[in-house]
C-alpha positions in Angstrom: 96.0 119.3 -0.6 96.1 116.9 2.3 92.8 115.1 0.8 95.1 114.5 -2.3 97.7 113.1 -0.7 96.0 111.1 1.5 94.4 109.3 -1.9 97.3 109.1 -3.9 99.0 107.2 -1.1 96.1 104.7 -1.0 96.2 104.0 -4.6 100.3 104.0 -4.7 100.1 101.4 -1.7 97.2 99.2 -3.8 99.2 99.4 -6.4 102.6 97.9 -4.5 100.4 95.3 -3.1 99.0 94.5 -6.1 102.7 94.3 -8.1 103.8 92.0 -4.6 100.9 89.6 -4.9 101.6 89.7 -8.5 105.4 88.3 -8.1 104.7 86.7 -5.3 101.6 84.3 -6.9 102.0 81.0 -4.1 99.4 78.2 -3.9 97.0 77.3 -1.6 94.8 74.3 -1.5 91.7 73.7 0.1 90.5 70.0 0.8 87.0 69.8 2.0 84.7 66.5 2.0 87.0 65.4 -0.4 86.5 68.5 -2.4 89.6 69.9 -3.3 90.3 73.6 -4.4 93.8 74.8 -5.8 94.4 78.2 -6.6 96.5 81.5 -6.0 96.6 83.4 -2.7 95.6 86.7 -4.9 92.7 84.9 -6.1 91.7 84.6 -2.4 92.9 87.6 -1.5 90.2 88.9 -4.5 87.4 86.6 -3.3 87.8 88.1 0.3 87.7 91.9 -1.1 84.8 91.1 -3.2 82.7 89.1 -0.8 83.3 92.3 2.2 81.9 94.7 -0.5 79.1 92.5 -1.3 78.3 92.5 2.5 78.7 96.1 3.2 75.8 96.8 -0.2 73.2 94.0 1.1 73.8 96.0 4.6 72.8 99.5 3.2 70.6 98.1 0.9 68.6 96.6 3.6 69.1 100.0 5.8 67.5 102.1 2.7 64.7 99.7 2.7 63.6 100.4 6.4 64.1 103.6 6.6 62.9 104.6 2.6 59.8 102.6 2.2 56.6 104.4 1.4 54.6 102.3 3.6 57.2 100.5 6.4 60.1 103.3 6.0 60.6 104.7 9.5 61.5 108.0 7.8 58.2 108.3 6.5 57.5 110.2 9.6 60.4 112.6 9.3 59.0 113.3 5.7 55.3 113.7 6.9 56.5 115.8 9.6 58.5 118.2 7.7 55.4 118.5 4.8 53.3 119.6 7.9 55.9 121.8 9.3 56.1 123.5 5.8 52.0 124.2 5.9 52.5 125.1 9.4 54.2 127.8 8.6 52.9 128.9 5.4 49.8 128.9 7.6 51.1 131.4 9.8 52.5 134.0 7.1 48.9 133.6 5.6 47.6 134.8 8.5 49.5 137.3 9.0 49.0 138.5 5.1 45.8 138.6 6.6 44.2 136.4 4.8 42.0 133.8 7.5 40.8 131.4 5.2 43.9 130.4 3.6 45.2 130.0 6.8 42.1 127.2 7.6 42.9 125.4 4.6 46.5 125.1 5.3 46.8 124.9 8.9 43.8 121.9 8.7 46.3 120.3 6.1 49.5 120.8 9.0 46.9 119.2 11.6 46.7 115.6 9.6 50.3 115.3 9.0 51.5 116.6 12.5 51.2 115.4 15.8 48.8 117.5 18.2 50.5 120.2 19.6 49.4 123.7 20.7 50.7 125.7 17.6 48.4 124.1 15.3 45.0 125.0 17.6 46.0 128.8 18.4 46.6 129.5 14.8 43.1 127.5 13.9 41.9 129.1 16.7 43.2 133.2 15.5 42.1 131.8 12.1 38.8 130.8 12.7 38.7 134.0 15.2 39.3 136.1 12.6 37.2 134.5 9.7 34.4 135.1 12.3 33.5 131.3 13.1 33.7 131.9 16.9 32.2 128.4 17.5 35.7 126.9 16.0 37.8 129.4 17.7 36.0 128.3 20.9 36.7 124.7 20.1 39.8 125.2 19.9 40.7 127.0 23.0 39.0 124.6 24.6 41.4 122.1 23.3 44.0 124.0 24.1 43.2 125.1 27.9 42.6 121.1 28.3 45.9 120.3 27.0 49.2 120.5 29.4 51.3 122.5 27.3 48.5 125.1 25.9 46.6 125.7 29.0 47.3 128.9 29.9 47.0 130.2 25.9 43.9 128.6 25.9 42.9 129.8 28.7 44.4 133.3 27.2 42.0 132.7 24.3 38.9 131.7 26.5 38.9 135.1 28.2 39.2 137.2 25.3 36.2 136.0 24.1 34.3 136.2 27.0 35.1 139.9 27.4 34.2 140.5 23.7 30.9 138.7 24.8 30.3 141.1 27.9 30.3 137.6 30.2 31.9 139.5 33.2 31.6 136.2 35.4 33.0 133.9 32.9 35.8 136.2 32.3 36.6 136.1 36.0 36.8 132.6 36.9 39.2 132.1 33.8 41.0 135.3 34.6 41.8 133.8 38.1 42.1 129.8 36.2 45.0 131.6 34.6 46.7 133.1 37.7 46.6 130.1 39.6 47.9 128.2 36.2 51.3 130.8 36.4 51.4 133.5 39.1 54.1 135.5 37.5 52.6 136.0 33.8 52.3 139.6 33.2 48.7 139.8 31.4 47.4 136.7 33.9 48.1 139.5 36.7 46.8 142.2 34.3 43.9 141.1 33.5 42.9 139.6 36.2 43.8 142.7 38.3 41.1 144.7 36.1 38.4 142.2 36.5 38.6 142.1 40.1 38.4 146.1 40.4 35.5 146.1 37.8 33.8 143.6 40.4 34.9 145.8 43.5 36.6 142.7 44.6 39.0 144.7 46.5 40.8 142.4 48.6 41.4 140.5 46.1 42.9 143.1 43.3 45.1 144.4 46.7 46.7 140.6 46.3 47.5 140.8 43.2 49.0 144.1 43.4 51.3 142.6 45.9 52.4 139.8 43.3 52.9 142.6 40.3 55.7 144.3 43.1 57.5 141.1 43.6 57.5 140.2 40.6 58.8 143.5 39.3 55.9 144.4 36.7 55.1 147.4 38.9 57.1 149.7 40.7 56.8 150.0 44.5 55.8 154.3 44.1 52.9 152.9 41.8 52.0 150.1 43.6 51.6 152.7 46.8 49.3 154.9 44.7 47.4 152.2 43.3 46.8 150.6 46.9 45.6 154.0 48.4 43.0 153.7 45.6 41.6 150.3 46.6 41.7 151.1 50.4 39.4 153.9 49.9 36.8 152.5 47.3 36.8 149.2 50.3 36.1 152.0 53.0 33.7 153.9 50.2 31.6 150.9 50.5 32.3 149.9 54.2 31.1 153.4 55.0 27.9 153.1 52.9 26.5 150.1 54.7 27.3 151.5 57.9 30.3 150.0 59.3 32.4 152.8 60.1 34.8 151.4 62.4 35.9 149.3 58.9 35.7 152.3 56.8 38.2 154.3 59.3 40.7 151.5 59.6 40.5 151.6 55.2 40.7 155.4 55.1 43.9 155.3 57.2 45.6 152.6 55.6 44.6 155.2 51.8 46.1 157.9 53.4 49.5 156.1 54.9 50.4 154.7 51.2 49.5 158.6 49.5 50.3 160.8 52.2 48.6 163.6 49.7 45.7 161.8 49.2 43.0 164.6 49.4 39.2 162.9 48.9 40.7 159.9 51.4 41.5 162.6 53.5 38.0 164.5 53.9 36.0 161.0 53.6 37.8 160.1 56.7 37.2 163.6 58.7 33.4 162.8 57.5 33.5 159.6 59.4 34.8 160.9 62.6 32.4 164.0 62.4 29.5 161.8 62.3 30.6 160.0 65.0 30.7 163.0 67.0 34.6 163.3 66.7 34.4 166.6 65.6 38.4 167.6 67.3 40.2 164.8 65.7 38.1 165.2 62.1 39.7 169.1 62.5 42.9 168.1 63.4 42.5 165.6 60.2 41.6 168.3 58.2 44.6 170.6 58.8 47.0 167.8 58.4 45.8 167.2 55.4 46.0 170.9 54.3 49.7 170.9 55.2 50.6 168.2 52.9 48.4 169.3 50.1 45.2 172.2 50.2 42.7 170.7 47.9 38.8 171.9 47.6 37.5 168.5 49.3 39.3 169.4 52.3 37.9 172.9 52.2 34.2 171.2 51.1 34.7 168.9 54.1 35.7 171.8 56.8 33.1 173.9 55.8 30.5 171.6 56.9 31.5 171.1 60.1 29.9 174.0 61.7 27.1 175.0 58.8 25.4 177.6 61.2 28.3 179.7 62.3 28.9 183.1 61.2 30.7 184.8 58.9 33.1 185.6 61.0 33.1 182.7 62.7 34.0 181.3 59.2 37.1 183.3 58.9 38.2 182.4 62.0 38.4 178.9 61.4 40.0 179.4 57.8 43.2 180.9 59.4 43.1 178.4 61.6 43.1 176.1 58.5 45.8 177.8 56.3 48.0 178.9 58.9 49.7 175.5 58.1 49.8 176.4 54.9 50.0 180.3 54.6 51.6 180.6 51.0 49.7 178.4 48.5 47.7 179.3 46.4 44.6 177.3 47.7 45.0 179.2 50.7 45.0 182.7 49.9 42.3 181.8 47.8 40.0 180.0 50.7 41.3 183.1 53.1 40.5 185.4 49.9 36.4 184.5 49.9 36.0 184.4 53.7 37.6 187.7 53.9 35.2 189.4 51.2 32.5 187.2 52.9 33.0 188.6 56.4 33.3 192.5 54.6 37.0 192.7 55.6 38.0 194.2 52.0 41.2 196.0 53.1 42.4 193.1 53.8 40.9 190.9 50.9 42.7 193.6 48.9 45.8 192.9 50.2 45.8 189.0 49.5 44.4 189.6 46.1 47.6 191.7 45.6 49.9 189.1 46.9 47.9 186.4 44.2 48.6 188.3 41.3 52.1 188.9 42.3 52.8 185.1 43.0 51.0 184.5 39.7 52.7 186.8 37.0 56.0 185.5 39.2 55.4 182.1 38.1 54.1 183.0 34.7 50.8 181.6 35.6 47.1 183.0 34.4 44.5 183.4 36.5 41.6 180.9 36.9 38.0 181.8 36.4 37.5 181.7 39.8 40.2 184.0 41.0 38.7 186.2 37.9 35.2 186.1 39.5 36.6 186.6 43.4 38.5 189.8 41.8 35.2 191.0 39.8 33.3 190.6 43.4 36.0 192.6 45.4 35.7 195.5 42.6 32.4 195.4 42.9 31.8 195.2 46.7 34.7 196.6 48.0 33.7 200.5 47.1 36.3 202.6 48.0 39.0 199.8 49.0 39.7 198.9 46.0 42.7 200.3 44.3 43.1 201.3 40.5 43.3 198.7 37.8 39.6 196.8 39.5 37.7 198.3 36.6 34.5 196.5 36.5 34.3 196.1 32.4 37.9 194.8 31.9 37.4 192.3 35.1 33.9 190.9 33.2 36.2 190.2 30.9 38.9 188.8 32.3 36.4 186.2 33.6 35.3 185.5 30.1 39.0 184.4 28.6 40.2 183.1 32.1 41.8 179.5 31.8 39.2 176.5 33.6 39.4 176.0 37.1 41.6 173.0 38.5 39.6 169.8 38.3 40.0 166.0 37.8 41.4 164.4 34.6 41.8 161.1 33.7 45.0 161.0 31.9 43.8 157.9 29.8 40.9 159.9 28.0 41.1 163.1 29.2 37.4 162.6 30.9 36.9 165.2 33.7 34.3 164.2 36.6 32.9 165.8 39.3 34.8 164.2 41.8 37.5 161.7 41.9 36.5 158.2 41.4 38.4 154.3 41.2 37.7 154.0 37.9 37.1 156.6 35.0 33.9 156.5 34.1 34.8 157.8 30.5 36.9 154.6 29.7 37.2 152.1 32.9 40.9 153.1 33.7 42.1 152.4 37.1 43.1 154.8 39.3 43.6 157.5 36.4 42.4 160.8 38.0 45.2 163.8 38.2 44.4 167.0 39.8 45.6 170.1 37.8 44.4 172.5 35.0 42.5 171.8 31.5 45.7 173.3 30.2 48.1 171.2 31.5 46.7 167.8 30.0 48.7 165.9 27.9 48.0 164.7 24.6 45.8 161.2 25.0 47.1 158.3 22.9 44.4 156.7 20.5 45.6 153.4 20.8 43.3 150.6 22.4 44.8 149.6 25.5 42.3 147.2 26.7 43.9 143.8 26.3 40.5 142.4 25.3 40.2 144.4 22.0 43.6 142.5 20.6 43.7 139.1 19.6 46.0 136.6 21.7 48.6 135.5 19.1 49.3 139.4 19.0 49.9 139.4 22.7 52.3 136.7 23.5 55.1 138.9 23.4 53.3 140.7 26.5 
């Protein structure tokens, strides 16, 4: 409503100038060179009007010209630019259709009419990738990892297909090309964390684990578990080629960041019995056994003193559980070296208080807690008390759950003893103590960062 107003009073006001100049005609004369021109003010008034308009078309005109010409247009740009744009990204929805080769065509279309810029080489690059032509793909993440802008996709790129390759070196000195390109990207730290543990480059991999804290990509609770790994595969192999005093300080640095750590625990009573230290590897031992009983500590303490008795065995087991009198472990361990000695009344009794603590906690017995009960119905003759029948014990041991042992909770692999890295699928630091029966389903899904393509994990 205000447009219409505004325009009506235009014209009304053209129109009363028009009707003024029209009553108001006056003459004006113009003498040049002896050239003399007589006519109305409206007539120059007119030729005024007509010769502004004729200046403001040639002006445009000549703007249209410059910036429409097919050949000297400066928007000829603009236009090639949005063309390549537009098979830019039908490029990408091509290759996400999955369909490579239409991608190729298009995306080598984009690259004439665009200028060079990193978009254009990753999605030749996850193209060519995926249309199997690893020669461009390399090409082009070598383009990119030159360029300023790309670099660290490039790089990205360059790794992935060295892994796929098995070129462990390679993969490494981009792996740490990309960390030192940008310290705080997530999969830089990742994967360059699992390269340096696949090299047992220790030191190294404990740097990086500092960097993941501060920059929040791993909590400070896994960061201490994961550091009490590397510590005691660097005093593993400080141990092996003889330099103990390194392989203690390692062992003791595992054991402050996981209190509960068991194997770092009896590796480092090992040390300080060979070196004769046989009262502070003991003292190690039952510190340990106070914070957690585990079998290596009770492997470890047993063969400190492989000559002794039987009874000298018992002995030192209370000794050893005393610190720990009501787990499970140690009734167990105090269990065998009971029957062992021939002390059956008393094996008896701690049988009795196993069950008991069992059925409380709605537990099953183990097959070795099955077998120690066959044995004590078997050996301890009259000691025994009803419900030891040998035929239903044989068979207890049959359908008794596994024994507690190592699982990786990546793939569910179970090894013999724990280990940095699972040998079933190269986790890190994956081994959990506990029961077959306890496991937890095992995702399918790949979780190396080497079997996905880049473009996927940009996000990460």
């Amino acid at each position: 409503m205000i447009r219409l107003f505004l325009i009506f009073s235009v014209l009304l006001l053209a129109t009363a100038g028009a009707v003024w100049m029209a009553d108001h005609r006056g003459v004006v004369q113009i003498d040049f060179e002896g050239v003399q021109v007589t006519t109305s003010f409206a007539a120059i008034i007119l030729l005024l009007g007509f010769t502004g308009v004729l200046a403001a078309f040639l002006t445009w005109f000549i703007g249209w010209l410059r910036a429409e010409m097919p050949i000297v247009g400066h928007r000829r740009n603009i236009k090639r630019q949005s063309r390549g744009f537009d098979l830019l990204n039908k490029s990408l929805v091509a290759l996400s259709a999955g369909d490579p080769k239409l991608a190729s065509r298009l995306i080598a279309r984009a690259e004439v009419l665009l200028p060079p810029q990193p978009m254009v080489h990753l999605i030749a690059a996850e193209a060519a990738s995926r249309s199997g032509n690893d020669g461009e793909a390399q090409k082009r993440y070598h383009t990119l990892a030159a360029s300023d802008d790309g670099r660290l996709i490039g790089l990205r790129g360059q790794l992935n297909k060295a892994q796929q390759k098995g070129h462990v070196h390679e993969a490494l000195k981009l792996a740490r090309a990309a960390l030192a390109e940008n310290k705080n990207s997530p999969w830089a730290m990742k994967a360059c964390f699992a390269l340096e543990v696949a090299g047992g480059h220790w030191v190294e991999a404990l740097s990086i684990m500092d960097g993941q804290v501060k920059a929040g990509f791993v909590t400070r609770v896994e960061a201490e578990r994961h550091k009490a790994a590397l510590y005691f595969a660097k005093a593993t192999e400080a141990s092996l080629r003889g330099a103990s005093d390194v392989a203690i300080k390692d062992y003791q640095l595992a054991i402050k960041h996981r209190r509960d750590f068991a194997p770092a625990t009896a590796a480092l009573a090992k040390v300080y019995h060979s070196q004769g230290n046989s009262k502070k590897a003991v003292k190690l031992i039952k510190d340990g056994w106070q914070v957690m009983p585990h079998q290596s500590l009770r492997r470890a303490y047993r063969t400190f003193d492989v000559t002794e008795s039987k009874a000298g065995w018992l002995q030192r087991v209370r000794g050893l559980v005393a610190g720990n009198p009501d787990h499970l472990e140690s009734r167990m361990l105090l269990l065998g070296a009971l029957m062992d000695a021939g002390e059956y009344a008393g094996a008896v009794g701690i049988m009795e208080q196993i069950t008991a603590d069992l059925t409380t906690a709605d537990q099953k017995p183990t097959k070795n807690l099955a077998a120690l009960k066959l044995r004590l119905a078997r050996e301890a003759g009259d000691a025994v008390p009803e419900g030891y029948e040998t035929q239903s014990l044989e068979n207890d041991v049959i359908h008794a759950v596994p024994d507690p042992a190592w699982h990786c909770t990546d793939c569910g692999h179970s090894p013999t003893a724990w280990g940095v890295l699972c040998e079933g699928c190269g986790g890190f630091d994956t081994f959990e103590w506990r029961n077959s029966y306890q496991q937890t389903p095992v995702s399918q899904t790949a979780k190396t960062h080497n079997e996905r393509s880049p473009m996927i994990l940009l996000s990460d």
